[in-house]
N, C-alpha and C positions, 0 to 999 in steps of 0.2 A: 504493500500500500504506500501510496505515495506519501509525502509528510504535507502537512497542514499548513508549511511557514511559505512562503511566497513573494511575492514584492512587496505588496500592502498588506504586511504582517503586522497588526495589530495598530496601525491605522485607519481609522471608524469613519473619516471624512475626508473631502477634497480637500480641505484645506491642509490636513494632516500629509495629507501626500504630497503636496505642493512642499509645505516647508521640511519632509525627511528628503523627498528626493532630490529639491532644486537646492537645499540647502545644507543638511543635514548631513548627507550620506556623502558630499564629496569633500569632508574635514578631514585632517589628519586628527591623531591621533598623540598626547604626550598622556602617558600613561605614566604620573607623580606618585604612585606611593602603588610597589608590586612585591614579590618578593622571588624573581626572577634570580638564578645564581647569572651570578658575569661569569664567571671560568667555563659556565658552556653555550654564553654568549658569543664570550673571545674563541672557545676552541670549538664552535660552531657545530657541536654536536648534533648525530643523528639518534634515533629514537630504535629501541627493539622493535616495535611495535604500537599498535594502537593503543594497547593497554599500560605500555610502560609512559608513556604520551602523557594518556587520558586518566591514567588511575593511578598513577607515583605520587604520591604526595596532595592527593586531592582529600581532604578530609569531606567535603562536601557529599562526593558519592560516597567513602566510607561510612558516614553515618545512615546514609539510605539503604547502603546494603546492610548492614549490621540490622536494620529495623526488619529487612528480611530474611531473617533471620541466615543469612550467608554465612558460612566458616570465615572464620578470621583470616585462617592458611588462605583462602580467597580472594581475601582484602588488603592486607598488608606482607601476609605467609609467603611461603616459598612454594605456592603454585604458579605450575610455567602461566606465561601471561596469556595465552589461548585461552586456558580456563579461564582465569581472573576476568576476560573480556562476554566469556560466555552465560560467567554469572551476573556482572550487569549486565548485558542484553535479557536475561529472564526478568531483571527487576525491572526495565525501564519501563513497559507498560504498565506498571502500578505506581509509574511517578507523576502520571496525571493531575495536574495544580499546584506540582512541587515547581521551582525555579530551574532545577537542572532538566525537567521535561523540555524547558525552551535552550535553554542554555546549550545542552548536548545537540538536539537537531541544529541550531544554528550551527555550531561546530563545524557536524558535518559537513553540514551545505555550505559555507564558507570556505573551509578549508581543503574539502575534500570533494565538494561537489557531487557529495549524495545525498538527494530527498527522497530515502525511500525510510518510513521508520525503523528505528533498530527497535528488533524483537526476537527471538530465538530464532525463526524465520527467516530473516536477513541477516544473520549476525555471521555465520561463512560470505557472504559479500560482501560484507563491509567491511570486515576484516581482512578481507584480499585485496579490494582496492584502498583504503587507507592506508596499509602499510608500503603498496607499491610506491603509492607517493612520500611515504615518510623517508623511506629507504631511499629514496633518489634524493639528488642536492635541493630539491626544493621544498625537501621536508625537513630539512638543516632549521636549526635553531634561528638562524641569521635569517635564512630567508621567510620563516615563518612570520617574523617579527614585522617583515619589508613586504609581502605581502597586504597584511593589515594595516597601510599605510601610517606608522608608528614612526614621529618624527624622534620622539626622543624617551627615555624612561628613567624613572629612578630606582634603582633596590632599595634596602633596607638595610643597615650592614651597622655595626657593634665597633663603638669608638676606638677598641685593639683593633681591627681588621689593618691589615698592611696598605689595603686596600691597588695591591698589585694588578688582579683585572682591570680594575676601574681604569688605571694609567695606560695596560698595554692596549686598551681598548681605543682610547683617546691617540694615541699613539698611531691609529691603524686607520690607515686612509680608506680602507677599500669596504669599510663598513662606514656607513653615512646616518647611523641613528646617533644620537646624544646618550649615552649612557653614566645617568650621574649615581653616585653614592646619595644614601638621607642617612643621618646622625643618629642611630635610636640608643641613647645610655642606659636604654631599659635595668639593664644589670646595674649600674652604679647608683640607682633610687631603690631596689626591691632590697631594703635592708633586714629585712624578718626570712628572706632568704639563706636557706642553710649552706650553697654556694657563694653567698657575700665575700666572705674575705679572702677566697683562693679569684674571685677575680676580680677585687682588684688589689690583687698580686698582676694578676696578669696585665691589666690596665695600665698600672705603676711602670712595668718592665716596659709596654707599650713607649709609652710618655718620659720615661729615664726619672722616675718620682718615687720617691719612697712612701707609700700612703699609709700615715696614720690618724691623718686630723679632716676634719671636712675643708682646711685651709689646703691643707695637702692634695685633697681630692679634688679642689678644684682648680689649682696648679695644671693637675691632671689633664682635666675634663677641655680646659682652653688651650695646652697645648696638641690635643687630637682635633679642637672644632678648627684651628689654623692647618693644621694636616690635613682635615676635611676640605676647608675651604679650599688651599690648594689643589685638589682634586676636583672641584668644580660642585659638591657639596653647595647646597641651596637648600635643602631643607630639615629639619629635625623630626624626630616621631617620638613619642611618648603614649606608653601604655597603661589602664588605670582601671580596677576596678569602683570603686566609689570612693575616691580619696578625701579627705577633709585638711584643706587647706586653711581651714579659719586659725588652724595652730598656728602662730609662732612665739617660739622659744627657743630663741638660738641654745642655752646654755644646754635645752634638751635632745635636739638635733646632736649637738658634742656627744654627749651622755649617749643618746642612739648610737651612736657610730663605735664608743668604745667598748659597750655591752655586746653588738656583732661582730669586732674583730677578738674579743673575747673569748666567744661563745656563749655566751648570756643571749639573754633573748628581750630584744628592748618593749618597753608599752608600748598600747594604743598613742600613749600621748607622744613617747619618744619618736616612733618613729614616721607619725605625723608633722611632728615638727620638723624632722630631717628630710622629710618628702617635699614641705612646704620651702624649705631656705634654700633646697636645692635646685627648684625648678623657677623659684625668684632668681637664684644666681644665672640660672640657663637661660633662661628669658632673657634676658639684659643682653648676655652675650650674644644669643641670635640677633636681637633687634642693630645690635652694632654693625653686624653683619650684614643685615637685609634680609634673612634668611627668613621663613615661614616655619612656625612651630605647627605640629597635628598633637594634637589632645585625642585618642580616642579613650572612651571609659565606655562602666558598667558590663563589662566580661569578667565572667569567675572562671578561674580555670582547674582547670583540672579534676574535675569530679569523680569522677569514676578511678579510684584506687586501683583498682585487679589493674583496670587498662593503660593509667599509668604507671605502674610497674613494669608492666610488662612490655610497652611501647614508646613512652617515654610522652613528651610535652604534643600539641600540634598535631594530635591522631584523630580528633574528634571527640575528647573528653570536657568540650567548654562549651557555657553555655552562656544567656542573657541574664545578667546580675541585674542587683540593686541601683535603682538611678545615685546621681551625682546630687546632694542638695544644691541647692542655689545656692545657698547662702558661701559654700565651698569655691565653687570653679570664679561667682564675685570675685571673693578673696584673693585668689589668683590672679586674676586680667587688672582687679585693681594696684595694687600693692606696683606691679609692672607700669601698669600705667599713672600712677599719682608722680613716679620718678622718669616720665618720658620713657621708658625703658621694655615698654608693651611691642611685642613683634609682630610681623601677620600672624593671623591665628587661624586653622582650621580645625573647626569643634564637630567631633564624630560622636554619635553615641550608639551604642548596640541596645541600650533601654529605649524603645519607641515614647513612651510614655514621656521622655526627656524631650522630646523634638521641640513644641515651642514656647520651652526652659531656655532652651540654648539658644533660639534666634532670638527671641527677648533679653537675653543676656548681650550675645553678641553686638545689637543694636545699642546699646548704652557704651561701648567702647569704641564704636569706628571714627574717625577721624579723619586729617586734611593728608594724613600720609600716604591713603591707598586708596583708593577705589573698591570696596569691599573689605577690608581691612580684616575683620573679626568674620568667617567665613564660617555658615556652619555646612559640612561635608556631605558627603555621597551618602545615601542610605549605606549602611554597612554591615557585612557581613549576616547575620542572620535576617536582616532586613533588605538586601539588594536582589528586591523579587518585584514583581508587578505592583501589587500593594503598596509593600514599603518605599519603594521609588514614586509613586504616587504620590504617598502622605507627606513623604521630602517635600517634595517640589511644592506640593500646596501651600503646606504650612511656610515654605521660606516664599511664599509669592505674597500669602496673607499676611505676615508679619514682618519680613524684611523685605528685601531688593534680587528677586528672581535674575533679573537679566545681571548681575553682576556675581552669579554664581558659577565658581571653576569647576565645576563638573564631574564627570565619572570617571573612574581609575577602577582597574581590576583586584588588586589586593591579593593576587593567586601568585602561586608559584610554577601555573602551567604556562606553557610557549602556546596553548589555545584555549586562552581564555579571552582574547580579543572580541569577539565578536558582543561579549559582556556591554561594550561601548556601543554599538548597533543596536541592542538592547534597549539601552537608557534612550538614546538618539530616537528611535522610535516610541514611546512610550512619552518623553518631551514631545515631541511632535504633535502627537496623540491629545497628551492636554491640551499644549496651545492650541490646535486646531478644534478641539472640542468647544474652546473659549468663542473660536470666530463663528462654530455654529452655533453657539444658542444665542449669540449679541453679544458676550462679554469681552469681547477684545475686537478690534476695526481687521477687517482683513485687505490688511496693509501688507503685503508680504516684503516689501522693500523694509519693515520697521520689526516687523515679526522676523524675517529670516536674518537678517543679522543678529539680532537677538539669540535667535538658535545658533548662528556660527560661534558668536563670541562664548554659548556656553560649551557649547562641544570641543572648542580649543583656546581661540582666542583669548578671552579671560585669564584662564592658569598659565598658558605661556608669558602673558604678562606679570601675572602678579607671580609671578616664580624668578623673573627677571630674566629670559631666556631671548626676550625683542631686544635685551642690550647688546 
C-alpha cells in the first residue's frame, strides 16, 4: 500500500500550500542544537544498514518497541540488524498517532524515495533498497547531511572535548556545511552527581587548572568557553530538571563544592546555590561573547533502575518532570540582567504545562540588543509531534512575537532525522494558512511568506551570528 504522505501532507488549504511550497520548502536548513558525532561527519561514514541508520541510538523507537513488548537483544542486543529492522517493521502499524508514524514515512520518502508503508509486508523491500543506497556514497554521512539542504549545524560537545573534529572539519574544503561545537558544562553544574569530582579532574587536566574552589572552577570553565570560541563555538546548552535558582548563597555554593569533592553529599540548599552562582557566572560570560544560552528543563532522568544498569544514560529511561517555578528561571534572567550581563536566551521546556510560563517570562526580559532576545524554543522532545508543535506556535503567537521565532532543530543523533524540519515547515504552514482561511490573518503572501522564510532559517542564522 502506498503511504499516505504526498505533496500537500498535512496542509488543509490553498493558502497552506502556497506558503510550504513557494516559500517554505525551498529554505535551507541550520540545524543549532543536534547531537550528530563530527568524527563521522569528518570521516564520512557509511551505514551497515537500514537498521544500524535508523535504530542506533534512537531512543524514540526504542521506547515504542519496548511498549511492544520486543526483546531488548532487538532493541539495543546483539541481534544482527535484519532482525532488529524486522521487529520495527511489525511495530510500525500500531504507531498510528504516534510522531515517529510520520516521522519514519517521511524518512523514507525523503531519503530513500519509498512510499510504500513499512509493514512486515514490505519490510524485505525496503530493506533492499534502502540499504542499496546507504551502501553507495550517497548514503555517506556527508552526503546525507547535503542532500537535506543543511547549511550549517551544531553538536553538542563537553567543555574537555579536544574538540579535534570540529577543527579538521573547518579545515576541509570539500565539505561546504558549517559544522560548529555548542558549550554544554552539563557535568560541571550536576554536583549531587557521584561522577562530580573524577570530572572535573578531567576538566582541570583539560584547562591546565587544579580545581578545588568554584574560583578554581571557573578559571576552568573561561578558559575552555575561549577554546570554544576559537573553534567557532556560538552557542551554550544547559540541562535542568526543575532547578531553583531563587538560592543564593555564595558561602553555600563553597560548602556544595567541598562536600562533592569530598564525598559528602551537599543539601537541597547547597547545591542550589552552586547551581545558581554558576550559571550567573556562565551567563555573563556568554553575553561577553555574543553567544546564545539554551535552558532546556523539566526532564527526570533516568527512571527505570534495571535499565539503567544495564544500559546506561540516553536509552529511553527519561521522562516529562516537574515544571520550573516562575519565581526560579525570574531569578535567573534577572540577576543577568539587573548587571547588563543577560545573553540571548533560548527557553525549552519538556513540561507542556510551562509553555506560556516561559513566553510571559521571556517577554519581561527582551530588549534593544536583539531582535527576539529571550526566545522561547522548538516544542521538545516529548513534545515535537503534531500537537505539541501546534500549542508552541500558538501560544508564542498569542503571547509573544511569532514571526521572530528561530525555529526547528532536530535534537537527534541520527544523519535522518532531517526531514523532522519539513515537518515543522509544514504544520507552520498549516497554521498560518488556517489563519488566512477563517479571516485571521490578510493573505498577503509577500508578508506571510517571509514570515515563514525568516522562521524556517533566516531568524537563527541571524540571531546565532552566522550573517557576520
Amino acid at each position: 500500500m502506498k503511504t499516505f504522505i504526498n505533496d500537500d501532507f498535512l496542509l488543509k488549504s490553498e493558502a497552506a500550500r502556497i506558503l510550504y511550497h513557494e516559500h517554505a520548502a525551498k529554505m535551507p536548513i541550520f540545524d543549532y542544537h543536534c547531537h550528530l558525532n563530527p568524527q563521522e561527519i569528518y570521516e564520512n561514514v557509511r551505514f551497515d544498514d537500514i537498521a544500524h541508520a535508523w535504530l542506533g541510538g534512537d531512543h524514540y523507537k526504542w521506547r515504542v518497541m519496548r511498549a511492544n513488548a520486543v526483546p531488548e537483544r532487538c532493541i539495543t542486543g546483539d541481534a544482527p540488524g535484519r532482525e532488529k529492522f524486522g521487529r520495527f517493521a511489525e511495530v510500525m502499524p500500531r504507531l498510528v498517532g504516534n510522531p515517529i508514524y510520520h516521522w519514519s514515512h517521511l524518512e523514507l520518502l525523503c531519503f530513500f524515495g519509498i512510499d510504500d508503508l513499512l509493514d512486515p509486508t514490505t519490510a524485505d523491500a525496503i530493506w533492499d533498497k534502502a540499504n542499496a543506497k546507504l551502501q553507495s556514497p550517497a548514503g555517506a554521512s556527508r552526503a546525507l547531511i547535503q542532500q537535506s539542504n543543511v547549511r550549517a549545524l551544531c553538536t553538542t560537545d563537553d567543555p574537555a572535548d579536544d574538540l579535534h573534529w570540529h577543527k579538521a572539519l573547518a579545515a576541509d574544503a570539500s565539505f561546504d556545511v558549517r559544522v560548529l561545537p555548542t558549550f554544554r558544562p552539563e557535568k560541571a553544574l550536576n554536583i549531587v552527581d557521584p561522577g562530580y569530582p573524577a570530572y572535573l579532574e578531567k576538566l582541570g587536566a583539560a584547562a591546565d587548572v587544579t580545581i578545588r574552589t568554584t574560583d578554581d572552577l571557573k578559571q576552568a570553565l573561561v578558559q575552555r568557553i575561549a577554546f570554544f570560541a576559537d573553534a567557532g563555538c556560538r552557542l551554550s546548552d544547559h540541562s535542568f530538571g526543575s532547578p531553583d535558582f531563587t538560592v543564593w548563597d555564595e558561602a553555600a555554593a563553597e560548602e556544595a563544592m567541598r562536600k562533592a569533592l569530598t564525598g559528602e553529599t551537599p543539601t537541597d540548599h547547597e547545591a542550589a546555590a552552586y547551581q545558581s552562582l554558576m550559571m550567573d557566572f556562565l551567563g555573563a560570560q556568554y553575553a561577553d561573547r555574543d553567544w546564545a544560552m539554551q535552558l532546556h528543563m523539566g526532564a527526570i532522568r533516568n527512571l527505570n533502575t534495571k535499565l539503567y544498569r544495564a544500559l546506561g544514560a540516553d536509552v529511553g529511561g527519561d521522562a516529562i518532570g516537574d515544571p520550573i517555578a516562575a519565581a526560579s528561571l525570574a531569578a535567573l534572567l534577572d540577576r543577568m540582567a539587573a548587571r547588563n550581563k543577560l545573553p540571548k536566551t533560548i527557553l525549552y521546556t519538556l513540561n507542556a504545562a510551562d509553555n506560556d510560563k516561559l513566553i510571559a517570562t521571556a517577554g519581561c526580559f527582551q530588549d534593544e540588543t536583539a531582535a527576539g532576545k529571550i526566545q522561547f524554543g522548538s516544542a521538545w522532545w516529548f513534545n515535537d509531534h503534531y500537537d505539541g508543535m501546534v500549542a508552541q506556535l500558538k501560544s508564542l503567537a498569542n503571547i509573544g512575537v511569532l514571526s521572530r521565532f528561530v525555529g526547528m532543530l532536530t535534537d537527534s543523533r541520527s544523519f535522518l532525522s532531517y526531514p523532522r524540519h519539513e515537518y515543522f515547515r509544514r504544520i507552520l504552514c498549516n497554521l498560518i494558512g488556517g489563519w488566512v482561511e477563517d479571516g485571521m490573518a490578510p493573505a498577503d503572501y509577500g508578508l506571510l511568506g517571509s514570515m515563514v522564510e525568516d522562521i524556517c532559517f533566516n531568524n537563527v542564522w541571524k540571531y546565532i551570528g552566522l550573517n557576520r
